[in-house]
C-alpha positions in Angstrom: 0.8 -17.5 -17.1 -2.7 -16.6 -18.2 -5.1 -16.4 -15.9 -9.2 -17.5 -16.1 -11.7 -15.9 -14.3 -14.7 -18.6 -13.2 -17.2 -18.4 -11.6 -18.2 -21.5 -9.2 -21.9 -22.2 -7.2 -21.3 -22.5 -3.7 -23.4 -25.0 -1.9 -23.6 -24.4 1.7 -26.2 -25.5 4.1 -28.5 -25.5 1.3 -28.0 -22.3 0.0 -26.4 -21.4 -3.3 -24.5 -18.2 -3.7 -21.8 -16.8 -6.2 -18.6 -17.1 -5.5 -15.3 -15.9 -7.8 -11.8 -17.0 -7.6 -8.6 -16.7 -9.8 -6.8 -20.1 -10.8 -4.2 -20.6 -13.7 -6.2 -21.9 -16.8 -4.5 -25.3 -17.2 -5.7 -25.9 -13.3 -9.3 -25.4 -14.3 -9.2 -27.3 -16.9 -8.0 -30.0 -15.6 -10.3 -29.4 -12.0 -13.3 -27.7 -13.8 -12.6 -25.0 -11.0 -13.2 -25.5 -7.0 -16.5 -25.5 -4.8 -17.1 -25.0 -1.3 -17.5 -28.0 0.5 -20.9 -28.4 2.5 -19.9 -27.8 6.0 -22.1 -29.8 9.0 -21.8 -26.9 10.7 -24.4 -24.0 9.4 -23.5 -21.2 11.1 -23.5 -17.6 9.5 -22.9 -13.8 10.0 -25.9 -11.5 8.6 -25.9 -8.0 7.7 -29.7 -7.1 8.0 -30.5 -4.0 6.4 -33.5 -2.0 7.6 -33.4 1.5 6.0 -33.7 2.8 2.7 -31.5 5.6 1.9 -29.0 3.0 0.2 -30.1 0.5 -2.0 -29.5 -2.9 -1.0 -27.7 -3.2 -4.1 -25.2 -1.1 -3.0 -24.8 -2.9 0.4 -24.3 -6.4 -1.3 -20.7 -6.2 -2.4 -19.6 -6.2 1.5 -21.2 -9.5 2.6 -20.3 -11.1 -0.5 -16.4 -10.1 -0.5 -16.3 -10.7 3.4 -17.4 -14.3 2.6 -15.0 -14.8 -0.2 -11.9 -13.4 1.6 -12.9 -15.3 4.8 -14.1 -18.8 3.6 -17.5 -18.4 5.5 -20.9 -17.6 5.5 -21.4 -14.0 4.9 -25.0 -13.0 4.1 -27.1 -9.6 3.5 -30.6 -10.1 5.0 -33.3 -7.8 4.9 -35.1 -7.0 7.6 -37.4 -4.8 10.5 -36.6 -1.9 11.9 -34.4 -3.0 15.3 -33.8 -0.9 18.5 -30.4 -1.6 20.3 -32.9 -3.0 23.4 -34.2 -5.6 20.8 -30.9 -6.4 18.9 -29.7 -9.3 20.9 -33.3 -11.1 20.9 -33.1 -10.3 17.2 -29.8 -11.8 16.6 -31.8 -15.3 17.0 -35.0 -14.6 14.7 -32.4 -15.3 11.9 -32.1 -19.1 10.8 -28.1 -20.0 11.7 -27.1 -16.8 12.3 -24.3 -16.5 14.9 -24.0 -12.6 14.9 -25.4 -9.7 12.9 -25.1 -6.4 12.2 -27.9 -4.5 11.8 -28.0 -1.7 9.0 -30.6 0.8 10.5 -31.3 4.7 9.9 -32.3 5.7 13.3 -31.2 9.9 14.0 -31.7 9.2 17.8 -28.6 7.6 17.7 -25.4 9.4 17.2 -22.9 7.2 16.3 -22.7 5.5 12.9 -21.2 2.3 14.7 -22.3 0.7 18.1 -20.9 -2.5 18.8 -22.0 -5.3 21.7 -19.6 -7.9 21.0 -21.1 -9.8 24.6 -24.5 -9.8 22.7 -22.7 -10.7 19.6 -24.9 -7.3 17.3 -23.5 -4.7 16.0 -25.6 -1.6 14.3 -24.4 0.7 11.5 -26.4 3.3 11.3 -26.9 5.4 8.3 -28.2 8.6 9.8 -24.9 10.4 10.8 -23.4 9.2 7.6 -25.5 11.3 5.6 -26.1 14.4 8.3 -23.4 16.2 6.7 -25.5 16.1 3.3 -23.0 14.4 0.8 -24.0 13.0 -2.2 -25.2 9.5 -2.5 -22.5 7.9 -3.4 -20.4 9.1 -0.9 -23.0 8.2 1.5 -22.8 4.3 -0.2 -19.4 4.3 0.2 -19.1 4.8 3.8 -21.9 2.8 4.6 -20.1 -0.1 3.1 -16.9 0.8 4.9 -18.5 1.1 8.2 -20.5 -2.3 7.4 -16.9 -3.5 7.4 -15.4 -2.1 10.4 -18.7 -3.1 12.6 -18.2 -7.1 11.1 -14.2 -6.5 12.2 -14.8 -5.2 15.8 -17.8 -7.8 16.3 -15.6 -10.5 15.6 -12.8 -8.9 18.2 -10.6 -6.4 15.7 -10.7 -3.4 17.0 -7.5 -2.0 15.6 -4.7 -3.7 12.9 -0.5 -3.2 12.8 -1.1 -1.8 9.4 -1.1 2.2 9.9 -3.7 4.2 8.4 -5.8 1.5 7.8 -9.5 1.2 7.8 -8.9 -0.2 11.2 -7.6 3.1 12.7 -9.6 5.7 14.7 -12.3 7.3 12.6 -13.9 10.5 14.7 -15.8 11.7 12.1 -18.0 10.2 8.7 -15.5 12.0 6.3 -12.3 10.9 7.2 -13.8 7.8 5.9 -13.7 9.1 2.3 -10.1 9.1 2.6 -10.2 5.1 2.2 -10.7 3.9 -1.5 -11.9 0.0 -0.1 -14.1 -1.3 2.5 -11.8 -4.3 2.9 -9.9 -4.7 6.2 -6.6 -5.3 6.1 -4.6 -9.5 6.5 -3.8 -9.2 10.0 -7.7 -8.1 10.9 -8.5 -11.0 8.4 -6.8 -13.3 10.6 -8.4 -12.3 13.8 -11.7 -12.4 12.5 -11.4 -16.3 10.9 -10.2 -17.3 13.9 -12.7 -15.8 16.1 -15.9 -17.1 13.8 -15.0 -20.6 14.2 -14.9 -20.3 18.3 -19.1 -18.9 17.6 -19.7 -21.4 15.3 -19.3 -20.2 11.3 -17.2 -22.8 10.0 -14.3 -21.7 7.7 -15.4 -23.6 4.6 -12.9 -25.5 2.5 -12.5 -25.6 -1.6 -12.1 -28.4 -3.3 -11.9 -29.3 -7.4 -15.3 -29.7 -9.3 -13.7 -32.9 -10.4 -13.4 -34.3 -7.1 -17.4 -32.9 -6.2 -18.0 -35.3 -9.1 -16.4 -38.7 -7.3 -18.0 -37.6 -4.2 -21.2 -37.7 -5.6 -22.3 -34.2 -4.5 -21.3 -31.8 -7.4 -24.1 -29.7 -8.8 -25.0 -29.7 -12.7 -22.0 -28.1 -14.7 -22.8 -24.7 -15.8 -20.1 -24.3 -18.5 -18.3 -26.0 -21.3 -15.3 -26.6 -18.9 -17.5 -28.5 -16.1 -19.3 -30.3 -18.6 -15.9 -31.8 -19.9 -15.5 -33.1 -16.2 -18.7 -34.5 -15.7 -18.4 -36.6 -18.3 -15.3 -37.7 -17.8 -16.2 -38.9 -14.3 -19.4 -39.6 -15.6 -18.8 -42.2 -18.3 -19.0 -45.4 -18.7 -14.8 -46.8 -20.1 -14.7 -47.8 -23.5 -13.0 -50.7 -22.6 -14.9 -52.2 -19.2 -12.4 -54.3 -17.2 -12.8 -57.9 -17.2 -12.0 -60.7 -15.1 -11.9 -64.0 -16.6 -13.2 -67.3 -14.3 -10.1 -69.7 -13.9 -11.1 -73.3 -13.0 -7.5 -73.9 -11.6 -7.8 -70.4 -8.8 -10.8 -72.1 -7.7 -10.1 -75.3 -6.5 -10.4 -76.4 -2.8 -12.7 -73.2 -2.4 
């Protein structure tokens, strides 16, 4: 069955962001593909990065893949510089945000991942990732591993079933290197939805671009496929229906 790659605009709490997912071609065709709905509820997670040794760009594929996988709001912020004294006031300065982890270069602080799950921050800090002086990607890569475990143990995974997963002890920066993804494994997954909806980051639910169009809430299409469903919603019937007035129904009325 081939397969069509689309991507859809996400509208949540009044925020757009890119989102991709993988659905049989005939399906989009006939659904123009699937949005998130608006939730009521705008809660969010936020990575805010404060240092500069990897570009933001580099960061961006974590927050984004977390939010897919998940259903939720996943954002990268940027930010101030943030002290673990002031993380928990700072959590707050952030419109929505539930919990955040904070991506800071600070070489006062040995460990590349401090958690305060109580005070709902997390800090992932970059300095001890790069001590060892490894070339920048490598120092990308484990950034955006360690981005993931900190969002996992924030939201109450510490460990997973799955052996030698991301999820397992990691006592030094390079046994990270051994890990080709930054992506937790299901059974984390699971943990961590289940736990964001008790803070308030509401798993969000998909449904067709079709049936955005009924509702009334669709955004404008932006390709050929969408703009065959918004007309066809959109139209007026070739043939109106018509209700002829019969004298005979009417009486004693």
């Amino acid at each position: 069955m081939k397969r069509l790659l689309v991507i859809t605009i996400v509208i949540a709490g009044g925020i757009a962001a890119l989102a991709q997912q993988q659905f049989p071609k005939s399906v989009i065709e006939r659904t123009g593909g699937f949005l998130e709905r608006p939730g009521k509820t705008k809660g969010r997670v936020v990575f805010v990065n404060t240092q500069k040794t990897v570009a933001i760009d580099e960061l961006a594929p974590v927050a984004a893949q977390l939010s897919r996988t998940l259903h939720v709001k996943v954002e990268l912020v940027s930010g101030a510089p943030v002290s673990i004294e002031k993380a928990k006031a700072s959590v707050s300065s952030f419109q929505d945000a539930k919990a955040a982890i904070f991506i800071v270069e600070n070489a006062e602080y040995q460990d590349p991942v401090l958690v305060s799950p109580e005070g709902r921050w997390a800090i992932v800090n970059v300095a001890p990732l790069s001590a060892d002086k490894a070339k920048q990607p490598y120092i990308a890569a484990r950034t955006r591993k360690e981005m993931a475990r900190a969002f996992s143990m924030l939201c109450g995974a510490f460990d997973s079933t799955y052996s030698d997963s991301l999820m397992g002890t990691v006592s030094k920066p390079t046994e990270l290197d051994a890990f080709t993804d930054f992506m937790p494994p299901m059974d984390v997954v699971g943990r961590v939805r289940k736990y964001l909806v008790k803070i308030g980051v509401p798993t969000q639910s998909l449904v067709s671009y079709r049936t955005a169009c009924k509702e009334g809430w669709a955004p404008p299409p932006t390709n050929d496929i969408q703009k065959v469903v918004w007309n066809q919603v959109h139209q007026i019937p070739d043939k109106p229906i018509t209700i002829e007035f019969d004298p005979k129904q009417d009486k004693g009325k």
